[in-house]
N, C-alpha and C positions, 0 to 999 in steps of 0.2 A: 681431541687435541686442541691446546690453545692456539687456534691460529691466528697468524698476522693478521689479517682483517680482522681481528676481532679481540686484538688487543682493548683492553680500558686505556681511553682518550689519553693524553699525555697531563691534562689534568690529574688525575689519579695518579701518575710516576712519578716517586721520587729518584728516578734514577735519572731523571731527563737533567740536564749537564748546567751544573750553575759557574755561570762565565759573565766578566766584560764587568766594568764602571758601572755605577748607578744615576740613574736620571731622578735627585730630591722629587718630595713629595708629592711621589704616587701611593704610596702607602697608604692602608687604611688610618685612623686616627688612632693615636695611641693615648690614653688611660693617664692621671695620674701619677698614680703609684709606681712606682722605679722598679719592685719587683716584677711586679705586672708584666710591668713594659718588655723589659728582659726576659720576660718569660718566653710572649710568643713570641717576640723578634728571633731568639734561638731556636722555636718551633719551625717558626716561618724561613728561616737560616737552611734548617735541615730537610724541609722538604722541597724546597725549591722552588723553580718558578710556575710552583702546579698551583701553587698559594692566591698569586698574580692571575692565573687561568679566570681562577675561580671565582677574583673580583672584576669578570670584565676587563684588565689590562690589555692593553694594543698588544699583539703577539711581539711587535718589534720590541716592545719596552720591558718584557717579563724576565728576561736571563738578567740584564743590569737592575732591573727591581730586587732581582733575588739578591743581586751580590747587595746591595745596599743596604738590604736587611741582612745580611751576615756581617756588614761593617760597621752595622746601628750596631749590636749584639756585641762584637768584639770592642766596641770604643767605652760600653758600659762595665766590662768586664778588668779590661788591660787598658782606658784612658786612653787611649791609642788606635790605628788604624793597621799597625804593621802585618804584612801579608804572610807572614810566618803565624799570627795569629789566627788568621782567617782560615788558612788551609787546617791547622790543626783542630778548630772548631768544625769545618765539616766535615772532616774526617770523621770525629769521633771520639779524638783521640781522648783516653783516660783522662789523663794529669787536666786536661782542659776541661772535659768536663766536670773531676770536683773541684775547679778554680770556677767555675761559671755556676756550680748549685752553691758553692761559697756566697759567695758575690749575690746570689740571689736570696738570701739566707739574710744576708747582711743587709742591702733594701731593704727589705722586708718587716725588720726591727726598726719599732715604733708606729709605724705605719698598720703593721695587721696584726691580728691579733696572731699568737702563738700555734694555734690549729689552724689557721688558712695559711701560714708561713708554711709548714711544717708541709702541711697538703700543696701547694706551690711546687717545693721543693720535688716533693716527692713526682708530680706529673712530667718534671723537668726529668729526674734520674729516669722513667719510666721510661717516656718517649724515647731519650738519649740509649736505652737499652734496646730497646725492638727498631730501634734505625740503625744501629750496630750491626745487630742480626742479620737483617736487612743487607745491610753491607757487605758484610762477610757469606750472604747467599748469592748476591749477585755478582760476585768473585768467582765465587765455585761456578756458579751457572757457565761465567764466561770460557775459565776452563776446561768444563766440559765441551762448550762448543767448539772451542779452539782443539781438544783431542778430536772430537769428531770431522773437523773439519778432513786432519789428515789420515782416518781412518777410510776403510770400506765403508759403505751401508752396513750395517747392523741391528739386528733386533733383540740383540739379551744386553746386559747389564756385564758392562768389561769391570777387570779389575781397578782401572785407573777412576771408569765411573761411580763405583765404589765408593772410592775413597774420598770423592770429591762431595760426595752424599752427604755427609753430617751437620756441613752446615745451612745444605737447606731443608733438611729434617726438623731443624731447631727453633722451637716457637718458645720457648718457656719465658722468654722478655715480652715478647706479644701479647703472650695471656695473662701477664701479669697487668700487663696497663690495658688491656681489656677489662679485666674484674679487679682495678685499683679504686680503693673507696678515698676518693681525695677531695671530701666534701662537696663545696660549690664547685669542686673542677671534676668531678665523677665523669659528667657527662662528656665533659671535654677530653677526658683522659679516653671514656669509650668510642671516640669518633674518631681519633687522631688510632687510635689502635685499627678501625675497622679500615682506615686510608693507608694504612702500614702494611695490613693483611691484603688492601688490594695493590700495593705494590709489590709483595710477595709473588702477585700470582702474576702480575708482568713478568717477575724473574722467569717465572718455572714459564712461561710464554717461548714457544720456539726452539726449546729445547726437546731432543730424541724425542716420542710418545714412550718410552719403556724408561724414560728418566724423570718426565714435567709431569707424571702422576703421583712420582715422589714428593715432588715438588711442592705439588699444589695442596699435598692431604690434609698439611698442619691446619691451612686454611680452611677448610672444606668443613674439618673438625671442630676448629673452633667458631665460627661461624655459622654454623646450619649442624652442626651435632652429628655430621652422619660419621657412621662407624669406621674408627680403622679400617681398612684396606686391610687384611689377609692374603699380600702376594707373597711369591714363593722368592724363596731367602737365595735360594741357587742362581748364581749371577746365569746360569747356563741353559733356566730355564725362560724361555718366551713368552710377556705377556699378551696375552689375545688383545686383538685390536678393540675390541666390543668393553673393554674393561673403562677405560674412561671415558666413554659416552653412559653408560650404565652409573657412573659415580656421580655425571654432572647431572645425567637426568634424577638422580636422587640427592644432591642436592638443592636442586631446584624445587621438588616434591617438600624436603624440609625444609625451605625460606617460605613457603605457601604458595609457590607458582608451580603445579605439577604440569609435567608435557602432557598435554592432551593427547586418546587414544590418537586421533587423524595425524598426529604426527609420526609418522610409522616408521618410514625411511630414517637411515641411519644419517644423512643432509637433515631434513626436520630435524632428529629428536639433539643434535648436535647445535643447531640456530634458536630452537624451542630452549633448551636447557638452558641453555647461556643466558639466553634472555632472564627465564625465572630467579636465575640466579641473580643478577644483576639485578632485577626487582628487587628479592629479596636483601642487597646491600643497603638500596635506598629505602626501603621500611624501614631498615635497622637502625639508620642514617634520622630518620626522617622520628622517628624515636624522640630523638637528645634534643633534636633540636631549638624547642623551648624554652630547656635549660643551659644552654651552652654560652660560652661567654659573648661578650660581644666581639672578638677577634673572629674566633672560629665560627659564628654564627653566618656571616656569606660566602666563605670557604665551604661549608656544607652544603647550604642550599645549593651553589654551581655547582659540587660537585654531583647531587640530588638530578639536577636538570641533565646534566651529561649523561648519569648513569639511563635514566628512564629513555633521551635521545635515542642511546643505542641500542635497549631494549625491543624499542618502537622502530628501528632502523630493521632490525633479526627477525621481528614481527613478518615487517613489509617483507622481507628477499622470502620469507616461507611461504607468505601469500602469494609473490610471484613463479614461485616453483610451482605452488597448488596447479596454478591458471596454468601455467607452461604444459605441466603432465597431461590437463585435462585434452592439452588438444594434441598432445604425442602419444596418446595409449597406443600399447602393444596391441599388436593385432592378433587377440589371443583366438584360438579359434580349437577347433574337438567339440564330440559330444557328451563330454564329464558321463560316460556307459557306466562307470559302475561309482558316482557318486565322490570319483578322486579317493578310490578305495587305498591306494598304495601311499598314499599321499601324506605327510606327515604331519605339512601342516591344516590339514581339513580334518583331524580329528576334534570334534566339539570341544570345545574349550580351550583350543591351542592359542597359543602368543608368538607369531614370528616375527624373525628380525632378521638382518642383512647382514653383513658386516664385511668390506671390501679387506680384501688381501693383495700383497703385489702380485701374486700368481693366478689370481680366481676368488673366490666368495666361501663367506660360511655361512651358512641358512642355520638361527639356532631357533630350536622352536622348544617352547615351553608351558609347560601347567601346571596347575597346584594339585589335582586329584592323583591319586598313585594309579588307577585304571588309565585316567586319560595319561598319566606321564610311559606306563607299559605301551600302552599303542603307540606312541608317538614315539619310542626306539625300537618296536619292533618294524614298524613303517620305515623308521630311518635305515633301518640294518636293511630290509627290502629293495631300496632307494640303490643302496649300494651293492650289494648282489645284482641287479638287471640292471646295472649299468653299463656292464657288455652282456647286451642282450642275444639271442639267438637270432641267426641271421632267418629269414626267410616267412618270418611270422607278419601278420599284418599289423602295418602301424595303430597306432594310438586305439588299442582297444580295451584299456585300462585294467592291465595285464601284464602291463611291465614290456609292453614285447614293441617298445618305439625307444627313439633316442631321446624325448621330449622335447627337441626344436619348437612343438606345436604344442597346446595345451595349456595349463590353468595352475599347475605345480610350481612352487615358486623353486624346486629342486631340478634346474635344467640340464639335462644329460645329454648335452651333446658333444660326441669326441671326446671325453672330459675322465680325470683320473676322481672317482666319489669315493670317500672316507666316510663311515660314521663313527662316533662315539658317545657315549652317555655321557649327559653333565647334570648335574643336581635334578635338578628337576625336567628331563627333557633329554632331547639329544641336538646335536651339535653334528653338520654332513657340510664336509669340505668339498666344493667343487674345483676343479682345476683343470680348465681345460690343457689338452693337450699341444693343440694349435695357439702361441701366443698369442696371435694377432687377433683372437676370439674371446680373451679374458675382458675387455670392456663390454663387448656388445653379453657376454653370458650375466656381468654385474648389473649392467643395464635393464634386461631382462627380466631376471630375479627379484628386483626392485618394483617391476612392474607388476609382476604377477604376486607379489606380496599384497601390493597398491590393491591390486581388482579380488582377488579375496576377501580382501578387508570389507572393499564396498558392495560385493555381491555373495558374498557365500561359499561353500564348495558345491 
C-alpha cells in the first residue's frame, strides 16, 4: 500500500494547493524569447509550488511564487492579470488552453525557427493533457475517498468505486508526452511526464488497497514495463493483500533496484521496494538531465536529491528493523525430529512469505520445480488436516500431534481455523486464529519463524 509515510515529498505533488499574492523576483531567470518564456511560466503555473521546492525557495514563499508564475503566464497570454483568467489557466480549462498554445505560436514567429515553434507548442498541448488527466484522477480519487469514508470497511471493489475507476485508469496523455519527440524539448517533455506519473501515484496514495493498485498500474506500466495486472473483473471478488507488495517489489526489480532475498518480511519487502522504485525514478530522472533546458534543469536535480533522501530514509528504518529483530527473536525451541517433515515451507527450494490479514495471516509458499511445488501443497493440505489434532498424543514430535505454539514452522497452529489452497505455483494456508486477541502475537510469530528459516535452514 502506499502509505502516508511514504508519500513522494510535496516536491513531487502537483496537487499541493497553489494560493496567496506573489513575492517578485524569486523566480528562476527567464530566457529571451517570449515563447520560451511562456512556455515554462505555464509549466511552472501548473505544477505548483513543487517548482519553488525544487529551487531552494523558503517554504514560506513557494504558494505566492507559484501564483506569480501563473500571473506571469496569464499577463503574456490575455495582457492582463484578471483572476477569472488565472483560475481558468490552472484549471485546465480547454478554451484557455488553445488561447495560451495560440499565443505561444505567435511568440514564437520570427524568433524560432518553424520546427522548434511547432516542438514548443507541441510540449505545451502535451503537458496541458497529462495535468488534465491528472486532474480529473484526483477528483475521482477524492470521491472515492469521500464514498469510503461513509461506508463500512470493505475489501471488494463496490459499484460506486467502479465507476469512479476510469479516470484513474487513464494514462494515454502521460504516454503521449512521455514518448513526445519535441526536438531540443524531448528531454524536457520526458521529465515533466515522469513528475506527472509521480503525481499520479500521490493520487492513487491513501486510497482503499483494492482500489490504489488500480491506480498506481498506468504508472507502474509505463515506467518500469511491468505487466498489466490480471485482476479479477468481479467487483465481488477480493484482492489478496500480498498483491501489491508483489507489483511494487517487481517494480523495483524492473527500475534495476531488486529487493534483496534478506528482505523477507512483508515490512521489508514493502520499505525495500519503495525504495528501488524511487531509485529507479531518479536514474530515469537523472537521464535527461544533460539535455534539459535551463528552466527544468534545477527542478530536476531537487527533485533528484528528494527522491534518493527518501530512498536512503526506507533504507535506514529497514536497517532499524534488522537490528530490532535481532535482539526480539522468537524463542523458537523443539527438536526439528524429523527434519520439519510436515512442514511446507522446509521443502528445498521453497520461497515464503507473510502476508497480514485483519483476521490472522496467510503463509504463501512457493517454487518453481513441479515436484518441489507437489510437496509444498501436499504439506499445506497436512498443515491443515492436524490442525485439530488428536488430543492425548505427545507434543511436538513432528507428527502433526502439537498445536505448534513451539517450534520452527512458520504455519502456527495454535486455536487457529487453517485453510489451504493451491496457487500457481505453491500453496497459500490461511491462519486465523480463533481467539481475537491472538491474531498479532500469531502474525508476529510467523514472521519470526519465516525470519529464522531463512537464516538457519530447516
Amino acid at each position: 500500500m502506499i502509505k502516508p509515510r511514504m508519500m513522494l515529498p510535496c516536491l513531487l505533488l502537483a496537487a499541493c494547493a497553489h494560493q496567496g499574492p506573489a513575492a517578485p523576483g524569486v523566480t528562476a531567470p527567464l530566457g529571451s524569447n517570449g515563447a520560451y518564456n511562456l512556455t515554462y511560466e505555464a509549466i511552472a503555473c501548473w505544477i505548483g509550488p513543487v517548482w519553488g521546492d525544487a529551487l531552494g525557495e523558503p517554504v514560506e514563499q513557494r504558494k505566492l511564487n507559484a501564483e506569480n508564475r501563473c500571473l506571469g503566464a496569464v499577463r503574456r497570454v490575455w495582457t492582463n492579470d484578471d483572476k477569472g483568467h488565472v483560475e481558468r489557466l490552472r484549471a485546465l480549462e480547454v478554451t484557455a488552453v488553445a488561447e495560451l498554445l495560440a499565443r505561444v505560436d505567435e511568440l514564437g514567429k520570427g524568433t524560432l525557427s518553424d520546427k522548434e515553434r511547432r516542438d514548443l507548442v507541441s510540449l505545451v498541448r502535451e503537458v496541458a493533457g497529462a495535468q488534465r488527466d491528472n486532474l480529473w484522477a484526483r477528483r475521482a480519487a477524492d470521491r472515492i475517498r469521500i464514498d469510503e469514508s461513509r461506508q463500512k470497511p470493505h475489501t471488494r471493489i463496490t459499484d460506486d468505486e467502479r465507476a469512479a475507476l476510469d479516470p484513474l485508469l487513464k494514462a494515454a496523455s502521460l504516454r503521449a508526452l512521455y514518448e513526445l519527440d519535441a526536438g531540443r524539448y524531448t528531454a524536457d517533455a520526458h521529465t515533466l511526464a515522469i513528475l506527472s506519473a509521480m503525481d499520479r501515484l500521490n493520487v492513487a496514495g491513501g486510497l482503499p488497497r483494492h482500489v490504489e493498485i488500480y491506480a498506481a498500474e498506468p504508472v507502474f506500466t509505463l515506467l518500469f514495463h511491468v505487466p498489466t495486472l490480471e485482476l479479477e473483473s468481479n467487483p465481488a471478488i477480493e484482492i489478496p493483500p500480498h498483491v501489491w507488495i508483489d507489483y511494487l517489489v517487481k517494480a523495483a526489480a524492473n527500475a534495476g533496484h531488486p529487493v534483496p532475498s534478506i528482505a523477507a518480511q512483508t515490512a521489508d519487502r514493502d520499505l525495500i521496494g519503495w525504495a528501488g522504485m524511487l531509485d529507479g525514478i531518479s536514474d530515469q530522472l537523472a537521464e535527461n538531465s544533460a539535455q534539459l533546458s535551463d528552466h527544468l534543469k534545477p527542478v530536476a536535480a531537487g527533485t533528484i536529491r528528494r527522491l534518493q533522501a527518501e530512498a536512503i530514509a526506507d533504507r535506514n528504518r529497514f536497517a532499524d528493523l534488522q537490528a530490532r529483530r535481532s535482539n526480539e527473536r522468537a524463542d523458537l525451541s523443539g527438536l526439528k525430529e524429523r527434519g520439519m517433515a510436515n512442514c511446507p515451507s522446509a521443502v528445498p527450494g521453497a520461497s515464503t512469505r507473510a502476508v497480514p490479514l485483519p483476521d490472522g495471516v496467510e503463509v504463501v509458499v512457493t517454487a518453481s520445480e513441479p515436484a518441489q511445488i507437489t510437496e509444498i501443497r501436499d504439506r499445506a493440505r497436512r498443515q491443515a488436516t492436524v490442525s485439530n489434532h488428536p488430543a492425548g498424543l505427545r507434543p511436538h514430535t513432528g507428527i502433526g500431534s502439537d498445536t505448534g505454539e513451539i517450534g520452527y514452522c512458520p504455519v502456527v497452529l495454535i486455536d487457529a481455523d487453517v485453510r489451504a489452497e493451491n496457487v500457481p505455483t505453491g500453496a497459500r494456508i490461511t491462519v486465523r486464529p480463533k481467539d481475537k486477541a491472538n491474531i498479532a502475537a500469531v502474525q508476529k510469530l510467523t514472521e519470526e519463524r519465516i525470519d529464522a528459516l531463512h537464516r538457519t535452514g530447516p
